[in-house]
C-alpha positions in Angstrom: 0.0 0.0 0.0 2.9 2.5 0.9 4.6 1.8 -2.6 0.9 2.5 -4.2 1.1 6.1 -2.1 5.0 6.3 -3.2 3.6 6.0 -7.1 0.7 8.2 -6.4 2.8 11.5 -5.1 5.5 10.7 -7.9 3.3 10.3 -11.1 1.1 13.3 -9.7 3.4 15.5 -9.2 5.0 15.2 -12.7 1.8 15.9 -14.3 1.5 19.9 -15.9 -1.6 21.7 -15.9 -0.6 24.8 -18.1 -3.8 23.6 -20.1 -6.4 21.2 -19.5 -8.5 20.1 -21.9 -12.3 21.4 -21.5 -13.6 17.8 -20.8 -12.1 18.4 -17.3 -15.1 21.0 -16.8 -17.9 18.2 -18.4 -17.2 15.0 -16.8 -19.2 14.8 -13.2 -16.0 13.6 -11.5 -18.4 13.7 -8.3 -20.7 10.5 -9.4 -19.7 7.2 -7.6 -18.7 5.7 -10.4 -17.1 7.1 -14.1 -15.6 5.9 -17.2 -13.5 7.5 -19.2 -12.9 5.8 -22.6 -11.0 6.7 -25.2 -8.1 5.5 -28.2 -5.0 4.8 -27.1 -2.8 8.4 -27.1 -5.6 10.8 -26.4 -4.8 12.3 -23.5 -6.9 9.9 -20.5 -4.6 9.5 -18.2 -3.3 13.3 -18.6 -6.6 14.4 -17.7 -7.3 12.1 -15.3 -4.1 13.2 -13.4 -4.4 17.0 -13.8 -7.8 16.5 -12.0 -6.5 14.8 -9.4 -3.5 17.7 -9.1 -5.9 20.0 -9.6 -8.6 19.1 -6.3 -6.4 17.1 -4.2 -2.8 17.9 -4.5 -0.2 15.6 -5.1 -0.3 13.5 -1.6 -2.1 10.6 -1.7 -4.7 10.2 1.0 -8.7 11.3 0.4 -7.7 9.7 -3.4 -5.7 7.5 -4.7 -4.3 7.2 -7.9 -3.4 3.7 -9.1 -2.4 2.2 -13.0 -3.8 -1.2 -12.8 -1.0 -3.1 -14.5 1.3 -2.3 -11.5 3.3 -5.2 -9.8 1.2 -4.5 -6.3 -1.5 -6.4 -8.1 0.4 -9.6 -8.9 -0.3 -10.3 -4.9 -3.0 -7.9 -4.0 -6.5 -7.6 -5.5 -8.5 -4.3 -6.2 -10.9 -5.6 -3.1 -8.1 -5.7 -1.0 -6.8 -2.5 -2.1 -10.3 -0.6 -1.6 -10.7 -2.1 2.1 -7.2 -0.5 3.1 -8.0 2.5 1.5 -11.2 2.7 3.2 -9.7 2.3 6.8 -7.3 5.1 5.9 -10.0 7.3 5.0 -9.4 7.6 1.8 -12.7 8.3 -0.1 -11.7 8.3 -4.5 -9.8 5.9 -6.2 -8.9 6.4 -9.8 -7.8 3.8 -11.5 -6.0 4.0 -14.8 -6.3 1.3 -17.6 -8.7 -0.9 -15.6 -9.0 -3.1 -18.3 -5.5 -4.3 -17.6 -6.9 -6.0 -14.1 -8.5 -9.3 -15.1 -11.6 -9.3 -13.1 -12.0 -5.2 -12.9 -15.8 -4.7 -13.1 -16.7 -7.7 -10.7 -14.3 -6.3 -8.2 -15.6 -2.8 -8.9 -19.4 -3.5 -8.4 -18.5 -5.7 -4.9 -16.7 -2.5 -4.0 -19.3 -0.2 -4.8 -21.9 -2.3 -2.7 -19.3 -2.6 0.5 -18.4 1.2 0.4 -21.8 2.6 -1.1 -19.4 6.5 -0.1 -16.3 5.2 -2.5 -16.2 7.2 -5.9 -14.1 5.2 -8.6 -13.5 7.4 -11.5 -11.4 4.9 -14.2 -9.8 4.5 -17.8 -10.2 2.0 -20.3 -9.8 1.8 -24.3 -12.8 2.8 -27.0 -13.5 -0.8 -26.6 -14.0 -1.6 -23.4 -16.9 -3.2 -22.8 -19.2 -1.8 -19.9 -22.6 -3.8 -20.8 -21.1 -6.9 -21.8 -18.3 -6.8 -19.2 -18.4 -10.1 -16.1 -20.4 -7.8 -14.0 -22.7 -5.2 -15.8 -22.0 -1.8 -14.3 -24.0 -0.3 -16.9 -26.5 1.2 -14.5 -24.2 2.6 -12.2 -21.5 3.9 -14.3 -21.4 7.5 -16.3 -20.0 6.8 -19.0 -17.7 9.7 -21.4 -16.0 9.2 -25.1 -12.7 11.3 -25.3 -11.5 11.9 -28.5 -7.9 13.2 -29.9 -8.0 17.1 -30.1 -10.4 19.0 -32.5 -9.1 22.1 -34.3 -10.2 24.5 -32.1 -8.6 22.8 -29.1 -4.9 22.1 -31.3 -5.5 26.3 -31.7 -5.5 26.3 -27.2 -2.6 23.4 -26.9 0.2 24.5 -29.3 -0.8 28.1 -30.2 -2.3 29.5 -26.7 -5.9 30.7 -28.8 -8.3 30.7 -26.4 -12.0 30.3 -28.6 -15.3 28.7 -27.7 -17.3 26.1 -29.2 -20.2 26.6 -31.9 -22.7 24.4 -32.9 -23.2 23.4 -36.1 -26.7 25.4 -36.5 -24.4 28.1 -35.2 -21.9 27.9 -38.0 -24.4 28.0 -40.4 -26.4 31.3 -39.2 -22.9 32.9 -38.0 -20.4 31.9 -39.9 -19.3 35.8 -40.5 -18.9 36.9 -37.2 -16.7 33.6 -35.9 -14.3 33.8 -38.8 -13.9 37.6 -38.1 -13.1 36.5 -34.4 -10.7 33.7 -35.5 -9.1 36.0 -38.1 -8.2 38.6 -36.0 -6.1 36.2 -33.5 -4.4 33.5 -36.0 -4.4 32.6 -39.8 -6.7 29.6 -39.3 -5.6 28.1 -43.2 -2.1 27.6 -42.4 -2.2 26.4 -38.6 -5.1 23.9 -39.9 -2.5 22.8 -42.5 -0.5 22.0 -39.7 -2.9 20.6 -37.5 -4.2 18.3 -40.2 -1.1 16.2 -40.2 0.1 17.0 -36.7 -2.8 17.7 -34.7 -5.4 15.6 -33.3 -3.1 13.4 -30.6 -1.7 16.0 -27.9 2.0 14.4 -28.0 3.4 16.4 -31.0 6.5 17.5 -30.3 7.9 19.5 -33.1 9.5 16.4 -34.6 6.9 14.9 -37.3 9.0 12.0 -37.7 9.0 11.0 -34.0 5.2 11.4 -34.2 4.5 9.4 -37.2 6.5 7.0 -35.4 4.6 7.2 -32.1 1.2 7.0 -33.9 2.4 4.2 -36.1 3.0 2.2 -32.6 0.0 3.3 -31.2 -2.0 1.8 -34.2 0.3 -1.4 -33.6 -1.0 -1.4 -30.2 -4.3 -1.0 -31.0 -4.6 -3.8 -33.7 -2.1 -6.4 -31.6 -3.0 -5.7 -28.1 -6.7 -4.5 -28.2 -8.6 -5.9 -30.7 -7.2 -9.6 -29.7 -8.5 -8.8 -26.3 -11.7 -7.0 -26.8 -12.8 -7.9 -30.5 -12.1 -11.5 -30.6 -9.3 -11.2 -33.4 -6.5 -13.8 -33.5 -3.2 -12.9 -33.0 -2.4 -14.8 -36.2 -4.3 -12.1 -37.9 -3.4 -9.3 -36.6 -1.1 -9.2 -39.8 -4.5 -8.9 -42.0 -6.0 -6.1 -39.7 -2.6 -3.8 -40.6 -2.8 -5.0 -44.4 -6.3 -3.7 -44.4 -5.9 -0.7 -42.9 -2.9 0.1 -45.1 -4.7 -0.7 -48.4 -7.8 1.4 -47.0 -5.0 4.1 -46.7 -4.2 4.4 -50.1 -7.9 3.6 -51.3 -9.6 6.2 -49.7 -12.2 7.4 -49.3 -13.1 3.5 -50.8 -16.3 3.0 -51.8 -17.1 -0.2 -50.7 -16.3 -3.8 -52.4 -15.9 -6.8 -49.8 -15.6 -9.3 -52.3 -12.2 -7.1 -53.5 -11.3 -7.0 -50.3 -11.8 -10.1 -49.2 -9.8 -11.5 -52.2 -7.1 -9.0 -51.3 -6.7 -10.2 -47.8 -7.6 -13.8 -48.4 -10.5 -13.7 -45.8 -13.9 -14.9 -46.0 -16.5 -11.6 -46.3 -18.3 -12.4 -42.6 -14.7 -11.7 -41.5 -14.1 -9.3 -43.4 -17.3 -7.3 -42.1 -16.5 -8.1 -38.3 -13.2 -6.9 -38.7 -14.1 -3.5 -40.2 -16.8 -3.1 -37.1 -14.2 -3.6 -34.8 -11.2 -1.5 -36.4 -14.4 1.2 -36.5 -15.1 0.8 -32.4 -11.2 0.8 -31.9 -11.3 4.3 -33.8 -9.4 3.0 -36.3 -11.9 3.8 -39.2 -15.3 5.7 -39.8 -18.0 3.8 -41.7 -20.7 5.0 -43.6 -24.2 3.6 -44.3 -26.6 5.9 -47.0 -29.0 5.3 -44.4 -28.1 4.3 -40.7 -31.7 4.1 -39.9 -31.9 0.5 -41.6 -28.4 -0.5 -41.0 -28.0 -4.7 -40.1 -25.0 -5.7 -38.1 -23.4 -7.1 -40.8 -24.2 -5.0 -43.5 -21.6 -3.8 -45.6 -21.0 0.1 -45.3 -21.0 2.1 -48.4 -18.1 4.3 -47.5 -15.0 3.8 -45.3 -12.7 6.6 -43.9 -9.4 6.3 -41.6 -10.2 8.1 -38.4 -8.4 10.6 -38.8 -6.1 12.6 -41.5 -2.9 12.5 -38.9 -3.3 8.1 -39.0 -3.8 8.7 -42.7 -0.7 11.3 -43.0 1.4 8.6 -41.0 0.0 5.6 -42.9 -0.6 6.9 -46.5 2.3 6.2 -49.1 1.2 9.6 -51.4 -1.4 12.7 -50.1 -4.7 12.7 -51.9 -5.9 16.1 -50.6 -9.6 15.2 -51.2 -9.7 12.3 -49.0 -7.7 14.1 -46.2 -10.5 17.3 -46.5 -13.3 14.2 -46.2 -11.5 12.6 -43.5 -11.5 15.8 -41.2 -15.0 16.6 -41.9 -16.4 13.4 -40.8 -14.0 12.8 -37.8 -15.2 16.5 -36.5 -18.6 15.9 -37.1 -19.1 12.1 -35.8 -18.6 13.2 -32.2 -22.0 15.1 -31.9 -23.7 14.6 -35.5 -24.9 12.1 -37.3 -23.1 11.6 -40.6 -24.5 9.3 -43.2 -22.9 8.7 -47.2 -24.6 11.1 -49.2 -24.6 9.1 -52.1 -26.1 10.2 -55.2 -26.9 13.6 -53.0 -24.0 15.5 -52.1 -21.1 13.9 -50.1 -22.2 13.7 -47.2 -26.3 13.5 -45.2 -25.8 15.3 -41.6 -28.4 14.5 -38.7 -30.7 13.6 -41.9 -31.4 17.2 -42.8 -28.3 18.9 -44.2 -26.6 17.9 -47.8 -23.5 18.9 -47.3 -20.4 19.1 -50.1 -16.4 19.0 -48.9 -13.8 20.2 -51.6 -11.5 22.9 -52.1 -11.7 26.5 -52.8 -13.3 26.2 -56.3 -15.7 23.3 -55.5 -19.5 24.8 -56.5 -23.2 23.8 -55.5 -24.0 22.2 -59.1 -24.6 18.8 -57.5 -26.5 20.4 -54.9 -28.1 23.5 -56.5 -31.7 22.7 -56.1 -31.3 20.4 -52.6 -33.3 22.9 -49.6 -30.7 22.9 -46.5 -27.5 22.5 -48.6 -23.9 23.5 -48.0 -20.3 23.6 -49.2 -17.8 23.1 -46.8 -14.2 23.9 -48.8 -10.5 24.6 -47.9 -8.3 27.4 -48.2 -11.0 30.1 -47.3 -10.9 32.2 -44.5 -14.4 33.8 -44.6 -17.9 32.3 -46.0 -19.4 33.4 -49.3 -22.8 32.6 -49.3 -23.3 29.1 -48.0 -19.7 28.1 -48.5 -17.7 27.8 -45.4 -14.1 27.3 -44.6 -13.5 23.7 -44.1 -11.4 24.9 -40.9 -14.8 25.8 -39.1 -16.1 22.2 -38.6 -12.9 21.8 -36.2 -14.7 24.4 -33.7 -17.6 22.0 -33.2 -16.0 20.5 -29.9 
C-alpha cells in the first residue's frame, strides 16, 4: 500500500496543468462511479491526473491514484486494495487502464456495494466493454468518449488561442462573425494545415517524424494488443488487420467492395465485415451507411474513412488532398452529428437534414443546386461566401 502512495505522489506531481483540456469542466467527476474511454494516445490518463492535481494535490490520502498493470497487483487484489484505502480514509480511487486487471468490473461492483461513499472514477480503451463486461456496471457507471483534439482545441494546446465552441446550426447562421473573431487572432488556413497532419493526438513535439513514429505504434498497439483482447481477433491475424488498414489508406475514401477486399486479404466476407466493425469501435476507421436508420450488423457500409487525416498522413504512401479534407470533416462531425454517405446527393447527409459538399476553394453547388438545407464546406477560405464555409470551421464543433 505505501509503494501505491509512493507511485501516487511521484506520477502526480509530474503531471502539468498549463492547459487542461475542456472535458475536465464536463465529466461529473463527483458520481460514484465514471468511465472514461478513449483510443489509445488521447490524453486519458493526462486528464485524469491534472484532475487529481488540480482538487487534491499531489499527496495521496482522500484519493488515490493507481495504473492497474502495476506489480502490487500480482499479490493484492482491487478488493483488497479498496478495504485498506477505506480504513485510511481515503474516499476516490482512480484507477487508470482498468482493463488491464482481469476481473475489474466484478471487483468494482462488490466494492461499490461494501463502500456505497467510495467514488471510482477509471480509464479503459474505446473498446472496453461496460454492458457486456463479467459484472454489468452499466446502470451505475457515467460513461464519457474522449476523443484526440479538434481544431479548435490544437489552436489552445500549441498556439495559446483561447476560442469557444459553436454548434453546427451556429456555424451556419454565424459563420461571418466567428471567422472575423478567428481572423483577428491567427491565420486559421495555415495552422489547420498543420494541425491536419500533426494535430489531433496531444504528444506532438515539433519532430513529425517522431510522431509518425509514435502514432504508427499506437495503431500497432491497437490492432495487436486491443482488438485480440476486446474484438475477438487472433493474434495470427493481426497481420491482415494492418494489411487492411494500409490498403484502405491508399484507397480512400473507398467506396465499398468486400468481395475485393476479401480476395485481397484472403478472408472470407463475414470476417471481413466483423473486422471493419471492430477496427471502427477501436477508432481506427469511420464507416458509412446511405441510411443508418436500416443499417444490419453485418451490412456492408458504403463508405470507409481512416479516423483521422494524422493516422492517414502517417499511414498513407502519397497525399490525396480530397480524402484528407473528407476525413477531417467526418471525424469532427461524428462526435456530436450524425453523418450518413450522401450518395447520389451530395457527399455527405448530416443528422438527416443537411446535404453537405467537402472540396477545395473552387468546389460549387452544381450537385447540390436545387437540394433545400445544402452547404459547401471547402479549404483554403478564410471567410464564407454565401453558403460556402471554410472547411477549418467544422474543427470548432468541440
Amino acid at each position: 500500500m505505501e509503494t501505491l502512495y509512493k507511485k501516487h505522489r511521484a506520477l502526480i506531481s509530474q503531471v502539468g496543468t498549463d492547459i487542461v483540456r475542456d472535458s475536465m469542466n464536463t465529466i461529473k467527476w463527483e458520481k460514484q462511479l465514471v468511465a472514461i474511454r478513449g483510443s489509445r494516445g488521447v490524453g486519458k490518463t493526462t486528464l485524469m491526473r491534472q484532475y487529481i492535481k488540480l482538487n487534491y494535490g499531489v499527496q495521496a490520502g482522500v484519493a488515490l491514484y493507481c495504473v492497474m498493470d502495476s506489480m502490487y497487483f500480482t499479490e493484492h487484489s482491487l478488493l483488497e486494495l479498496a478495504e485498506q484505502f477505506h480504513l485510511r480514509g481515503g474516499e476516490h480511487l482512480f484507477l487508470d487502464e482498468v482493463h488491464k486487471y482481469p476481473t475489474w468490473s466484478k471487483e468494482i461492483k462488490e466494492i461499490l456495494d461494501l463502500y456505497p461513499k467510495m467514488k471510482i472514477t477509471f480509464t479503459g480503451p474505446s473498446l472496453l466493454q461496460i454492458l457486456n463486461a463479467d459484472a454489468d456496471l452499466s446502470r451505475r457507471v457515467l460513461s464519457y468518449d474522449l476523443l484526440g483534439l479538434s481544431f479548435r482545441e490544437y489552436l489552445r494546446f500549441y498556439q495559446g488561442i483561447a476560442l469557444p465552441v459553436y454548434t453546427l446550426e451556429e456555424i451556419f447562421s454565424n459563420a461571418d462573425s466567428i471567422c472575423d473573431e478567428v481572423c483577428k487572432l491567427c491565420h486559421p488556413q495555415a495552422l489547420f494545415e498543420k494541425y491536419l497532419r500533426a494535430g489531433y493526438y496531444p504528444f506532438y513535439d515539433g519532430d513529425i517524424d517522431d510522431y509518425y513514429n509514435r502514432l504508427e505504434n499506437v495503431v500497432n498497439f491497437i490492432i495487436e494488443q486491443e482488438m485480440t483482447v476486446f474484438c475477438g481477433v487472433e493474434p495470427a491475424y493481426t497481420r491482415k488487420l494492418k494489411a487492411m488498414l494500409m490498403f484502405l489508406c491508399n484507397n480512400l475514401p473507398y467506396e465499398v467492395n468486400i468481395a475485393k477486399l476479401s480476395s485481397y486479404l484472403e478472408l472470407n466476407k463475414a470476417t471481413v465485415l466483423s473486422y471493419l466493425s471492430g477496427m471502427k469501435k477501436a477508432e481506427l476507421l469511420h464507416l458509412l451507411y446511405s441510411k443508418n436508420d436500416s443499417v444490419t450488423k453485418m451490412q456492408k457500409p458504403d463508405k470507409i474513412y481512416v479516423h483521422n487525416t494524422n493516422i492517414l498522413y502517417a499511414l498513407a504512401r502519397k497525399e490525396n488532398i480530397g480524402t484528407v479534407r473528407e476525413c477531417f470533416f467526418v471525424n469532427q462531425l461524428s462526435k456530436e452529428h450524425e453523418v450518413e454517405y450522401g450518395k447520389s446527393t451530395g457527399d455527405f447527409l448530416v443528422d438527416g437534414n443537411y446535404t453537405i459538399e467537402v472540396g477545395g476553394k473552387d468546389k460549387n453547388f452544381d450537385q447540390i443546386a436545387d437540394i433545400p438545407d445544402s452547404y459547401v464546406f471547402a479549404d483554403e477560405m478564410e471567410f464564407p461566401v454565401g453558403k460556402k464555409f471554410p472547411l477549418w470551421l467544422c474543427g470548432f464543433l468541440y
